[in-house]
C-alpha positions as CSV (number, residue, x, y, z in Angstrom):
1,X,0.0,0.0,0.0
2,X,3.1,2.5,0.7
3,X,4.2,1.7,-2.5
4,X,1.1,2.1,-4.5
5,X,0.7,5.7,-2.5
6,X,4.3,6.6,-3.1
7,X,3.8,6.2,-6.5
8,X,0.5,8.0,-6.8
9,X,2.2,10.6,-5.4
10,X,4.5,11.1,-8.2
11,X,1.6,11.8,-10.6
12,X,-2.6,12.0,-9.9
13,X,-2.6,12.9,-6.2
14,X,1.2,14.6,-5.9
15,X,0.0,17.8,-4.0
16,X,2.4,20.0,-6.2
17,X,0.7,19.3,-9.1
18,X,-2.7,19.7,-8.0
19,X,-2.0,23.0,-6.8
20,X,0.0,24.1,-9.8
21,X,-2.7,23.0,-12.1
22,X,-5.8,23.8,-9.9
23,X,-4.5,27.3,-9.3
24,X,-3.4,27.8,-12.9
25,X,-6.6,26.4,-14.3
26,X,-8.5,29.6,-12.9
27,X,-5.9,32.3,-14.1
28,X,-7.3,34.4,-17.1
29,X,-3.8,34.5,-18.7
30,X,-3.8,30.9,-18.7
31,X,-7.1,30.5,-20.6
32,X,-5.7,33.8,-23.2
33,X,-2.4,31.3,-23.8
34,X,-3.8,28.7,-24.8
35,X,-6.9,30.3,-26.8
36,X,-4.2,32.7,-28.6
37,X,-2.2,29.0,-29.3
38,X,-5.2,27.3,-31.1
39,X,-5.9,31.1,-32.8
40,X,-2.1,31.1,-34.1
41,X,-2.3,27.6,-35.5
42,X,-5.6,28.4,-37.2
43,X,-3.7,31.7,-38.5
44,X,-0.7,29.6,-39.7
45,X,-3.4,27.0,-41.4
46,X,-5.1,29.4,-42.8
47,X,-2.2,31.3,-44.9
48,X,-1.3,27.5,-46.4
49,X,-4.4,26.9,-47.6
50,X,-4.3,30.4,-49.5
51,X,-3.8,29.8,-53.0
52,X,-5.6,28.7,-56.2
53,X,-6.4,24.8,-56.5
54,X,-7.7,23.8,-59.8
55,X,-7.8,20.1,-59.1
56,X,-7.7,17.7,-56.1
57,X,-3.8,16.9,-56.7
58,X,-3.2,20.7,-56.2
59,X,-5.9,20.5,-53.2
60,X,-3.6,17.9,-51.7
61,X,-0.4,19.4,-52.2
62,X,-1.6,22.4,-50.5
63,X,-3.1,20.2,-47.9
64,X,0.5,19.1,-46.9
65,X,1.8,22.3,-46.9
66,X,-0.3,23.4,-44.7
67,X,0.4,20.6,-42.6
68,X,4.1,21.2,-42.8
69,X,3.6,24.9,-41.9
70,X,1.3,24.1,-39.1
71,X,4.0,21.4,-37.9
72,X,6.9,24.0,-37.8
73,X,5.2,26.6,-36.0
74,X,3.4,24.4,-33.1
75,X,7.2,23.4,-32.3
76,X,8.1,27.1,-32.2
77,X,5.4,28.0,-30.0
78,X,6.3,24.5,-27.9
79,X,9.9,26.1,-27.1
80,X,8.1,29.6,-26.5
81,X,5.4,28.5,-24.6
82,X,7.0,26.0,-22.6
83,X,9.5,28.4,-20.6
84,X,6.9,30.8,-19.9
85,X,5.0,27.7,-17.8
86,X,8.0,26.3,-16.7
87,X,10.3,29.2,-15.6
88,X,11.2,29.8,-12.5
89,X,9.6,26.5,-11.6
90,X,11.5,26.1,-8.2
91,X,13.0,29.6,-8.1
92,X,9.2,30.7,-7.3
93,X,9.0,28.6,-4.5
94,X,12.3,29.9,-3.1
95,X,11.7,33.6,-4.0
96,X,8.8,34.1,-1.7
97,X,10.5,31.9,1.5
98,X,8.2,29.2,1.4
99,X,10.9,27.1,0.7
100,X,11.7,26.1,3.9
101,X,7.8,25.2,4.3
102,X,7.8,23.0,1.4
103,X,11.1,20.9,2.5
104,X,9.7,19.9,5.7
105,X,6.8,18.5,4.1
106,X,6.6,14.5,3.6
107,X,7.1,15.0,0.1
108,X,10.5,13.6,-1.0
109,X,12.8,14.9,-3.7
110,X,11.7,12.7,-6.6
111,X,8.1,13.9,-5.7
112,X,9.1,17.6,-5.3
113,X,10.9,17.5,-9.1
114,X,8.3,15.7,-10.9
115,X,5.6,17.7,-9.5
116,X,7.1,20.8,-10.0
117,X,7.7,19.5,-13.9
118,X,4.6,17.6,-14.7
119,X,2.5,20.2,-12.6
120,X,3.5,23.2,-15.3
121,X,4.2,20.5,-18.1
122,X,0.1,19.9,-17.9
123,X,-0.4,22.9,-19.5
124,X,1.8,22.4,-22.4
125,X,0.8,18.9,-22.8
126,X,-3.1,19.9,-23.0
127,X,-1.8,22.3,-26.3
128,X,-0.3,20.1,-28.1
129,X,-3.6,17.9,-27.4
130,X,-6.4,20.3,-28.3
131,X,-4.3,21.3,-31.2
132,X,-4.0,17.4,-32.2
133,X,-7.8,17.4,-34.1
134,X,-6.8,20.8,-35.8
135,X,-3.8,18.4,-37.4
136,X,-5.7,16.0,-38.2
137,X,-8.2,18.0,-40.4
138,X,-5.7,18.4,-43.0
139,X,-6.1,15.1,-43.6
140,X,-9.4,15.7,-45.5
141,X,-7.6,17.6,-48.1
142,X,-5.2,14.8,-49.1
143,X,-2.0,14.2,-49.0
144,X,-0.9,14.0,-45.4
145,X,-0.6,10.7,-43.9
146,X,-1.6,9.7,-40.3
147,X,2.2,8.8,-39.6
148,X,2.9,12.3,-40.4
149,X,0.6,13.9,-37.6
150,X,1.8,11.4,-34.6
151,X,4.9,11.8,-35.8
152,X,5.1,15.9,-35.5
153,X,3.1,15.2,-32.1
154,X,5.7,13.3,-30.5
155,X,8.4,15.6,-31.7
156,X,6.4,18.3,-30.3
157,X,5.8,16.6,-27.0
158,X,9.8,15.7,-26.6
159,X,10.1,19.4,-27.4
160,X,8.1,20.3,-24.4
161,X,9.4,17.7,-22.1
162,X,13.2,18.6,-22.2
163,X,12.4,22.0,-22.8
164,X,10.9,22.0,-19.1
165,X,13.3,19.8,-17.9
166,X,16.2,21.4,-18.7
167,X,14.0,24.5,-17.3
168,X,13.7,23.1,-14.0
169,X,17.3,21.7,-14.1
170,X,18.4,25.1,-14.6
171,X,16.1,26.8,-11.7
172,X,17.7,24.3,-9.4
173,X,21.3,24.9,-10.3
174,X,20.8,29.1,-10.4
175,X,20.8,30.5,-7.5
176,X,19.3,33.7,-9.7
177,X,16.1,32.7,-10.9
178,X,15.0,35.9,-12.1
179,X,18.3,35.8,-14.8
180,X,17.9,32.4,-15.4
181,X,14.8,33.1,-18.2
182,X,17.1,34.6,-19.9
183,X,19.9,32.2,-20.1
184,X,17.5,30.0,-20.9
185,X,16.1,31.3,-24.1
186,X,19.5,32.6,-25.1
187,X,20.9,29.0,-24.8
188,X,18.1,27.5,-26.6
189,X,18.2,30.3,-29.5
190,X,21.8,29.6,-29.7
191,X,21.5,25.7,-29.9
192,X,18.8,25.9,-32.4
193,X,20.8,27.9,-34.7
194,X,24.1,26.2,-34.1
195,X,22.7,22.6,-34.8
196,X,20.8,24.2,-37.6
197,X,24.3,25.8,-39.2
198,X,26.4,22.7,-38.8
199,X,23.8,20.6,-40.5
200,X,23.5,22.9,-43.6
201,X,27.0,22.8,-43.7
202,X,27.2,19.2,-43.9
203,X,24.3,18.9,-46.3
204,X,25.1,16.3,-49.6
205,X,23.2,15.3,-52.6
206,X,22.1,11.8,-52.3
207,X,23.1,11.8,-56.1
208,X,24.8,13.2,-58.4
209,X,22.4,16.7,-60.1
210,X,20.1,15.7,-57.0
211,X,18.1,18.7,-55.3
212,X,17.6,15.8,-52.3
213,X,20.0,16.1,-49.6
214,X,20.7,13.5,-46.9
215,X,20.3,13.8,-43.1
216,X,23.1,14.7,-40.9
217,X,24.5,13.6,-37.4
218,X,23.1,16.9,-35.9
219,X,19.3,16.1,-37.3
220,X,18.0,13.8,-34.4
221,X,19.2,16.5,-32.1
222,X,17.6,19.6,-33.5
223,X,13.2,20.0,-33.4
224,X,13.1,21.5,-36.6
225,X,15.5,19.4,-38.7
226,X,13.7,15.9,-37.0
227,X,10.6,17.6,-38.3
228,X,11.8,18.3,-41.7
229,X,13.1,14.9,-42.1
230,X,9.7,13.7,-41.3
231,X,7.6,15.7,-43.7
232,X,10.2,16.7,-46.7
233,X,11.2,13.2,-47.2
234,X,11.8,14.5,-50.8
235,X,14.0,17.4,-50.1
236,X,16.1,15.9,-47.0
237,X,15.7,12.3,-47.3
238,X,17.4,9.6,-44.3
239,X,20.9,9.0,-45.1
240,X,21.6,5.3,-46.6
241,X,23.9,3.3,-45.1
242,X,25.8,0.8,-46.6
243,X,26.8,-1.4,-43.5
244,X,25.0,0.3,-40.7
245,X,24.8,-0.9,-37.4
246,X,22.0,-0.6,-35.4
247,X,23.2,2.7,-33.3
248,X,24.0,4.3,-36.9
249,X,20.9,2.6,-38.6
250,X,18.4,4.3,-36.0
251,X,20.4,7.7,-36.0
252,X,20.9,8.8,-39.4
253,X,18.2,6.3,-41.2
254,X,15.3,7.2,-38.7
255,X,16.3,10.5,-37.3
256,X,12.7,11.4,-36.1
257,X,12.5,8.4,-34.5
258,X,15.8,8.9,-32.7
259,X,14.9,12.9,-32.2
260,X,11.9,11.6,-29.7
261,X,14.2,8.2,-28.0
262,X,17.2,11.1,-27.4
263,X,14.9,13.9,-25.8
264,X,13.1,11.2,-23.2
265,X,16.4,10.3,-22.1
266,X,17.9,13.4,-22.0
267,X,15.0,14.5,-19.7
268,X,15.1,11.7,-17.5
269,X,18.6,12.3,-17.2
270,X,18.0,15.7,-16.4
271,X,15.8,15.2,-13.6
272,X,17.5,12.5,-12.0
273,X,20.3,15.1,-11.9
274,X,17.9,17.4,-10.5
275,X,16.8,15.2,-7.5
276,X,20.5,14.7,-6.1
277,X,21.2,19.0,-5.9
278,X,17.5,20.0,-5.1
279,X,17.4,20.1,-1.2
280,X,20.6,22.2,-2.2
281,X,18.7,25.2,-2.6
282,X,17.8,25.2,1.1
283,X,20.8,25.5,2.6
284,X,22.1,28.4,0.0
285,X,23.3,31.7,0.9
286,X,23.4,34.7,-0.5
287,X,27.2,35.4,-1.7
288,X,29.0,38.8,-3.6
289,X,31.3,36.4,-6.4
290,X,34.9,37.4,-5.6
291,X,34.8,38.7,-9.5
292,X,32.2,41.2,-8.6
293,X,33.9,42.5,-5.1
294,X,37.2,42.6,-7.1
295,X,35.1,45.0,-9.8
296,X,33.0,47.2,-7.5
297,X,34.2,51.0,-7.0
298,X,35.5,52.5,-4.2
299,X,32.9,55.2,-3.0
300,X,36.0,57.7,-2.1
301,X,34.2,60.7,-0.8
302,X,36.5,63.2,-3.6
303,X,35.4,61.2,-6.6
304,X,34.4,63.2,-9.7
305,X,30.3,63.2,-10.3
306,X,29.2,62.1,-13.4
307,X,27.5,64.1,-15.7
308,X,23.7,64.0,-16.2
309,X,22.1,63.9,-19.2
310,X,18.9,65.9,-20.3
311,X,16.9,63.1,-19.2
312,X,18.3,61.6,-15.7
313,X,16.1,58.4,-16.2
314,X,18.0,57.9,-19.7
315,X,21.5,58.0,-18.4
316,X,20.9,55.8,-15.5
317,X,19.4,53.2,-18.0
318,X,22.5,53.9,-20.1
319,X,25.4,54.2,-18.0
320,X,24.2,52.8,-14.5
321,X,23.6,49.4,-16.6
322,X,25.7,46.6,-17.3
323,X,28.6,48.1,-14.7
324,X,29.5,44.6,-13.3
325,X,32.7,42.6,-14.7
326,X,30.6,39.6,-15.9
327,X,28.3,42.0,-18.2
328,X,31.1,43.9,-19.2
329,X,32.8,41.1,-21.3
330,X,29.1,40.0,-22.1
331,X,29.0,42.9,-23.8
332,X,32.1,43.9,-25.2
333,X,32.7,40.2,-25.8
334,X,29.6,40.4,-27.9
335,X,30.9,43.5,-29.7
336,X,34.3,42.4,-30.7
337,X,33.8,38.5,-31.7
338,X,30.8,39.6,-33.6
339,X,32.3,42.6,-35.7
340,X,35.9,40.0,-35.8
341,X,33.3,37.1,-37.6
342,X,31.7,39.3,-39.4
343,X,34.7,40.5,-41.1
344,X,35.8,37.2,-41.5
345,X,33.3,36.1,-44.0
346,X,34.2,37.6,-47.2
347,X,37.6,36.6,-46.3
348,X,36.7,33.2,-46.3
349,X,34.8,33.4,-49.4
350,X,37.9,35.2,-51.3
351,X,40.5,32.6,-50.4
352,X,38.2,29.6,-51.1
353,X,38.1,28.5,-47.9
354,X,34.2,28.7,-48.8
355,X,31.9,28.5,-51.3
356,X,29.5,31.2,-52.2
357,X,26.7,28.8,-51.1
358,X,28.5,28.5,-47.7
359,X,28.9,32.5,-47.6
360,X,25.3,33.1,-47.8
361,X,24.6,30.3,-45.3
362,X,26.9,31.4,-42.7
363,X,26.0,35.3,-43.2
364,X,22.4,34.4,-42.6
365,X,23.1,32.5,-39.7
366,X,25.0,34.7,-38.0
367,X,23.2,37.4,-38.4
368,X,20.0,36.2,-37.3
369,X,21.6,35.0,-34.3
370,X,23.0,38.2,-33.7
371,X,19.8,39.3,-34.3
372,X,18.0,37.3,-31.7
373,X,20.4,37.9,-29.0
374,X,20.1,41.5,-29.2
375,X,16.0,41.3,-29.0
376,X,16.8,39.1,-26.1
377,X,18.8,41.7,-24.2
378,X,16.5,44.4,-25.1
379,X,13.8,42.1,-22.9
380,X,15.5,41.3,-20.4
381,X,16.9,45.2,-19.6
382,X,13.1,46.8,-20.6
383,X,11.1,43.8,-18.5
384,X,13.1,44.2,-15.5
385,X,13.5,48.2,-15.8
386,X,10.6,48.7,-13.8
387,X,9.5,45.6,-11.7
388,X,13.2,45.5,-10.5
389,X,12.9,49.5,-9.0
390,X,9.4,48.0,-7.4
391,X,10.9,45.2,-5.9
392,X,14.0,47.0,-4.6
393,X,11.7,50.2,-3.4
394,X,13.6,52.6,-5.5
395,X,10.4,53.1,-7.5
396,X,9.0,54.7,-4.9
397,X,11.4,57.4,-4.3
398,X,11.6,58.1,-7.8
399,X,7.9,58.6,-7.7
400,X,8.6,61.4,-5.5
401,X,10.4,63.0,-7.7
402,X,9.0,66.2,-10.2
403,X,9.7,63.7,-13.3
404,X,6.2,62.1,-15.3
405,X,5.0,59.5,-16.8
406,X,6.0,60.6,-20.1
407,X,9.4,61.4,-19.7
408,X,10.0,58.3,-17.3
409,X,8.8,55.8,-19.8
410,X,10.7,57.6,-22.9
411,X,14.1,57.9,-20.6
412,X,13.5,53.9,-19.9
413,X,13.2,53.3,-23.6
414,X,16.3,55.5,-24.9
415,X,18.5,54.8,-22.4
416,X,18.2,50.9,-23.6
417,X,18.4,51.9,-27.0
418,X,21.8,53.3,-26.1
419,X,22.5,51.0,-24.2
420,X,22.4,48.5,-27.1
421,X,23.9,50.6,-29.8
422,X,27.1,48.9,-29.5
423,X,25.4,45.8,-30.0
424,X,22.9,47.3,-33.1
425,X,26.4,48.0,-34.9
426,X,27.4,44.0,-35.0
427,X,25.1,42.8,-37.5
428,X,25.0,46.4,-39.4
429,X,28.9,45.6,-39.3
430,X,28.6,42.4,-40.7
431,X,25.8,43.6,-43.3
432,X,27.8,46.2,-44.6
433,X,31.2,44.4,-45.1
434,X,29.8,41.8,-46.8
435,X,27.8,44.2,-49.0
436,X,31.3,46.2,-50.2
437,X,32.7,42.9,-50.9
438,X,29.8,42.0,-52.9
439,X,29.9,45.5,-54.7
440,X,33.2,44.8,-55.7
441,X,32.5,41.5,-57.4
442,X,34.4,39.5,-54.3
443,X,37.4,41.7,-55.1
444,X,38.3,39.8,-58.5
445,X,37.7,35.7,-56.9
446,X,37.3,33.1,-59.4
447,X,33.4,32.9,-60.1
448,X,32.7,36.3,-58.8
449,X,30.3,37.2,-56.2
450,X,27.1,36.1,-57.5
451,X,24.5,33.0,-57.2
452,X,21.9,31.3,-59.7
453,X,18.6,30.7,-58.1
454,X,15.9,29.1,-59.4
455,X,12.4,31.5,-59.2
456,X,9.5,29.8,-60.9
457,X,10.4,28.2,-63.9
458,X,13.2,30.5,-64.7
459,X,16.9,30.9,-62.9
460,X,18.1,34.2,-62.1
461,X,21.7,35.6,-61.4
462,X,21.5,37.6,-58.0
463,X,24.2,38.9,-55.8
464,X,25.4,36.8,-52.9
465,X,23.6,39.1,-50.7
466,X,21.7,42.4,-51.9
467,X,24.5,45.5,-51.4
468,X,21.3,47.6,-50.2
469,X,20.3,45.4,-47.3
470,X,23.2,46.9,-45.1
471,X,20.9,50.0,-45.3
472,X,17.6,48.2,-44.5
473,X,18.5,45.9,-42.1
474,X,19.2,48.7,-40.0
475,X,15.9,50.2,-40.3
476,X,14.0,47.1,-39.3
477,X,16.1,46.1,-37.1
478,X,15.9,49.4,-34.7
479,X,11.9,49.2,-35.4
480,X,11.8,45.8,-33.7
481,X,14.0,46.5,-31.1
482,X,11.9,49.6,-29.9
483,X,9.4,47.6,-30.4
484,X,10.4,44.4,-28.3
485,X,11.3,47.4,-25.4
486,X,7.7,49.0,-25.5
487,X,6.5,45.4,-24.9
488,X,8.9,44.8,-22.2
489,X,8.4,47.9,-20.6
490,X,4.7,47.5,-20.7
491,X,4.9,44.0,-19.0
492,X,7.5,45.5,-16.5
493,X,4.8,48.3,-15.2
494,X,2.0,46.0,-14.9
495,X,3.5,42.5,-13.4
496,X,4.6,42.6,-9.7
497,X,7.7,41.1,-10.0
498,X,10.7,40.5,-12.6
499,X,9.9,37.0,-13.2
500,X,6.4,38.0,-14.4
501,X,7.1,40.4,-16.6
502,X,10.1,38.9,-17.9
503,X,8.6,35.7,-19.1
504,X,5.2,37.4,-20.2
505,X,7.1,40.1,-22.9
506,X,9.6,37.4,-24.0
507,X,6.1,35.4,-25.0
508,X,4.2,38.4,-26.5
509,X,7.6,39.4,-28.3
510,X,8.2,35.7,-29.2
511,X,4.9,35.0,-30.9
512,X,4.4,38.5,-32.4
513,X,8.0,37.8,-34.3
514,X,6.6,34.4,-34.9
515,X,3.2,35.2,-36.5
516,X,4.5,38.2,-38.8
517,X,7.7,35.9,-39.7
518,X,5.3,33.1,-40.5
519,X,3.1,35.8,-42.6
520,X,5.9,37.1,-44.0
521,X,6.5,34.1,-45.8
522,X,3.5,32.5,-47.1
523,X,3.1,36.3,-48.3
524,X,6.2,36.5,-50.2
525,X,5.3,33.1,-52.1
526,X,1.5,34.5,-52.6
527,X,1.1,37.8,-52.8
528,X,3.8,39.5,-54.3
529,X,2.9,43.4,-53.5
530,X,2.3,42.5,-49.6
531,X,5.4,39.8,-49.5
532,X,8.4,42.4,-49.5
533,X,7.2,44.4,-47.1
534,X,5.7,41.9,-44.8
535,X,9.0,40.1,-44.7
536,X,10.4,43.5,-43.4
537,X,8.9,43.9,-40.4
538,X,10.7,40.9,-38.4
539,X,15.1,41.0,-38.7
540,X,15.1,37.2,-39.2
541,X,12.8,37.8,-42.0
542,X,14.6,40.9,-43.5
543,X,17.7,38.9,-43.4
544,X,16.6,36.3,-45.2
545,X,15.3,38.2,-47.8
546,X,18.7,40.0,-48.4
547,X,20.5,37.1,-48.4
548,X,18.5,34.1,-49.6
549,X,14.8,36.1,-51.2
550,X,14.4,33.0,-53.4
551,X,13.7,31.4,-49.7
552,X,11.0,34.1,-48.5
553,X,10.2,35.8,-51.8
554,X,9.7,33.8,-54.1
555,X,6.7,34.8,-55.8
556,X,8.0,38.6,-55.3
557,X,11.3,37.8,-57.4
558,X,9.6,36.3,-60.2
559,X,8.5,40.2,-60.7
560,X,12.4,40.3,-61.6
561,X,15.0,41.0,-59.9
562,X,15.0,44.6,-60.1
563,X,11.6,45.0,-58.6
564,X,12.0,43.3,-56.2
565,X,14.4,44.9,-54.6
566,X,12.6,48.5,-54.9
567,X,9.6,46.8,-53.4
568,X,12.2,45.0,-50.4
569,X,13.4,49.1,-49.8
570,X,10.3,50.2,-49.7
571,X,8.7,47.4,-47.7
572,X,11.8,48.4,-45.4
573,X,10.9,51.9,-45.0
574,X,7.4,51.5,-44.1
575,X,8.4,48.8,-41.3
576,X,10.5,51.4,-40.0
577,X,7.7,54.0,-40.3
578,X,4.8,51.5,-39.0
579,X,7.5,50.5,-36.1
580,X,8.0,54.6,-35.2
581,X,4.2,54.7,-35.1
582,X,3.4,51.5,-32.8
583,X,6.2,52.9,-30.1
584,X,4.6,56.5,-30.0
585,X,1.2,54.6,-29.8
586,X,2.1,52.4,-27.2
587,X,3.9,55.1,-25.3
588,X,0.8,57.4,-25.1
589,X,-1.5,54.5,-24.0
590,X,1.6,53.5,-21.0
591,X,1.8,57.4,-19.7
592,X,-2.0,57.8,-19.6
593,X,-2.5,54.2,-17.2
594,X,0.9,54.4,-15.9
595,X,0.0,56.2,-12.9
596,X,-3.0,54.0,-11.8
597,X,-1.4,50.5,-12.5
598,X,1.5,52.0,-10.1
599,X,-0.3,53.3,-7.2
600,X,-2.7,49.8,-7.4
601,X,0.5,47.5,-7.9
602,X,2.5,49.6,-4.7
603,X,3.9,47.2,-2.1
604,X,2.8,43.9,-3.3
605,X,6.3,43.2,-4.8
């Protein structure tokens, strides 16, 4: 009977999950996640069924598309989605000193890990679910087999599961829970578009004048690539070996498959790990690292004053931020590898060590990543700018001061801004190198700078990326940015704490990028006057379509060349113009409420 209850207490009656789920179950914002999930699938199934069908073969094919589109974003809103459930998943308990309470309890470590994981993995797990009948209506059109939709299920659902394992894993072993949403994402970001690199990189024909290329060793560790190899079976087919053992037979001839078998024991791993160090966070204390006592000023009574800007709430966000050793070299680290790779590239490219294929490739990757990291920053700065002053109290003396609404929500915003110029130069750096190199025909190289793509039915000779790009990408770039702070800024004033609002705008930000991104590209293949611009108005988007528009923009370059890339500039300029007009909007709706949601939010930090 102990063992029966013992084990019922790892799942149906473990009092961790019932609370989790009974308290999330009645939270509005639970119920507006997972409505807005079904809503965005329905969005994404929607723009693939868009199109002209004139018979049931094209009804099909568009059918699987759909499907395929549907596939790829549910696992991008998985690896969203599941942080924002799962963050902080023991760090909340330890936050608010309850702790203590909760280790005294009969509950034992096993029971205390799985419940926090399974408790907050519920939620996740009941998405995938309710969007399960939405995938299989796609059926009725034709052309996408029932091994197709359990197959992207249970990649979706080993998503999720390691996703929130290696959440909890990293709540345990952080003793800063509020930074560790952050480190999160970034790692994951950076993962995804490693894996995804090295795997284009090691792409090969499985025949000679093939357009099919074979899986790599990096496909049954990467979401996306499993799912590609899944439902493109005839654009990244299994690779054949031809005396494979069983290890090599399941991982390169089955990589779905081995995706799912990999992510299950990675988890398990991960939480057995997690059992052994959790009582560990009882008995922690808070410690200054010796790297940050070793960095901190002397407060010498004679020391010059700094000099105050216009704005006092701008410079603090500028200068004040970022002062410690480890976000120095963050930073500057950032700054210097970046520009160092960046200028790299054509370098590469002009002594062969690359091919032109390669150069775009490796320009598009790093620059999106680049890209991403620097969105990530701006939330974490803009989602904490406020909450953080509530928690510490310094909100409230700054409240005392003659300084408004207005000016205190445009100081937080500039002040970010300049504190991430440094950072907005990277990929502007990158951009623009690669665009003189370009411009002067790869400075003589044997085959010259330029690419044949096929568009249609015809090929076309475009330039390795588009010179003009190192002009646009800036313009979309600092849209978004402002952007991704106004949203981060917003959830910083309303949420109590820096947890809250850190996870909710990384969410909002996420799926906003995710949606237009997703738009962006079935436009670009459809509608050819919306496609430009729409793929302007996210940087991973706008990078692409410098560097690879036959990807993004297909339909848009069979226009020809030429018009395409006046309708890319202008598409650019009206992102940044639509970007200048959401911040000003969303500034005069924040200095009009800010007062209220302050004054009703004081002292429940």
């Amino acid at each position: 009977m102990s063992v029966a209850r013992w084990v019922s207490d790892l799942g149906p009656t473990n009092p961790i999950i019932l609370r989790i789920v009974a308290n999330g179950s009645r939270r509005n914002r639970h119920l507006w996640i997972r409505s807005g999930f079904l809503a965005l699938l329905m969005v994404a199934l929607l723009f693939g069924m868009i199109g002209q069908t004139s018979s049931l073969r094209e009804l099909a094919q568009r059918g699987a598309t759909a499907f395929t589109m549907l596939s790829f974003a549910e696992v991008a809103l998985i690896c969203i989605l599941t942080p924002l459930f799962m963050a902080g998943a023991i760090a909340q308990e330890a936050n608010p000193r309850t702790w203590e309470i909760m280790l005294v309890t009969p509950l034992n470590r096993v029971q205390i890990v799985v419940g926090n994981l399974m408790g907050r993995l519920f939620f996740v797990l009941a998405l995938l679910i309710a969007a399960l009948p939405l995938m299989i209506s796609t059926q009725f059109f034709g052309g996408v087999p029932p091994t197709a939709v359990w197959g992207s299920f249970m990649i979706s659902a080993s998503t999720a599961l390691v996703v929130g394992a290696v959440a909890v894993a990293l709540s345990i072993t952080r003793s800063a829970g509020k930074r560790s949403v952050f480190v999160f994402y970034s790692t994951v970001v950076v993962y995804l578009f490693a894996t995804w690199a090295a795997d284009s990189a090691l792409r090969v024909a499985t025949s000679i004048g093939s357009s099919t290329q074979s899986t790599t060793v990096f496909t049954p560790i990467n979401p996306f690539l499993a799912m590609e190899s899944l439902l493109l079976p005839a654009t990244y087919a299994p690779t054949s070996l031809e005396q494979p053992g069983w290890i090599a037979n399941a991982w390169m001839v089955h990589p779905a498959r081995s995706y799912c078998v990999v992510m299950f024991v990675l988890s398990f791993a991960l939480m057995v790990a997690s059992t052994f160090t959790v009582r560990a966070l009882g008995s922690r204390t808070v410690r200054t690292p010796w790297w940050r006592r070793l960095s901190q000023r002397p407060t010498a009574d004679g020391r010059e004053s700094m000099r105050v800007s216009h704005n006092p709430i701008a410079w603090r966000e500028s200068q004040l931020r970022g002062t410690s050793l480890m976000a120095l070299v963050g930073r500057w680290g950032f700054v210097g590898v970046g520009i160092l790779g960046g200028l790299l590239l054509p370098i590469l490219h002009r002594t062969g060590t690359i091919s032109v294929d390669g150069f775009r490739l490796a320009l598009q990757t790093v620059v999106a990543a680049e890209s991403v990291v620097i969105v990530l920053t701006a939330l974490n700065m803009s989602a904490t700018a406020v909450s953080r002053e509530r928690e510490d109290g310094s909100l409230d003396i700054i409240l005392t001061t003659p300084i408004q609404p207005g000016p205190y929500i445009a100081g937080k915003l500039r002040g970010i801004i300049q504190f991430l110029a440094p950072m907005l130069m990277v990929p502007t750096i990158t951009l623009a190198a690669s665009a003189v190199y370009v411009l002067t025909n790869g400075m003589g190289v044997a085959g010259g700078s330029s690419v044949s793509v096929a568009s249609g039915t015809a090929t076309l000779l475009i330039p390795a990326m588009l010179p003009e790009g190192a002009l646009e990408y800036p313009l979309g770039m600092l849209a978004f940015t402002s952007f991704a702070v106004m949203i981060g800024l917003q959830w910083s004033i309303k949420s109590k704490g820096t947890i809250g609002s850190a996870v909710g705008a990384v969410f909002a930000t996420g799926v906003t990028g995710l949606v237009l991104g997703l738009c962006g590209m079935a436009a670009g293949r459809s509608i050819p006057a919306i496609g430009a611009f729409m793929n302007a108005l996210t940087p991973i988007n706008l990078v692409a379509a410098i560097v690879t528009p036959e990807a993004v923009a297909d339909e848009v370059l069979q226009q020809g060349v030429g018009t395409y890339r006046v309708f890319l500039a202008a598409g650019a300029v009206a992102a940044a113009a639509l970007g200048i007009g959401v911040v000003w909007t969303m500034h005069s709706a924040m200095k009009k409420t800010f007062m209220f949601t302050v004054r009703k939010l004081a002292g429940t930090a």
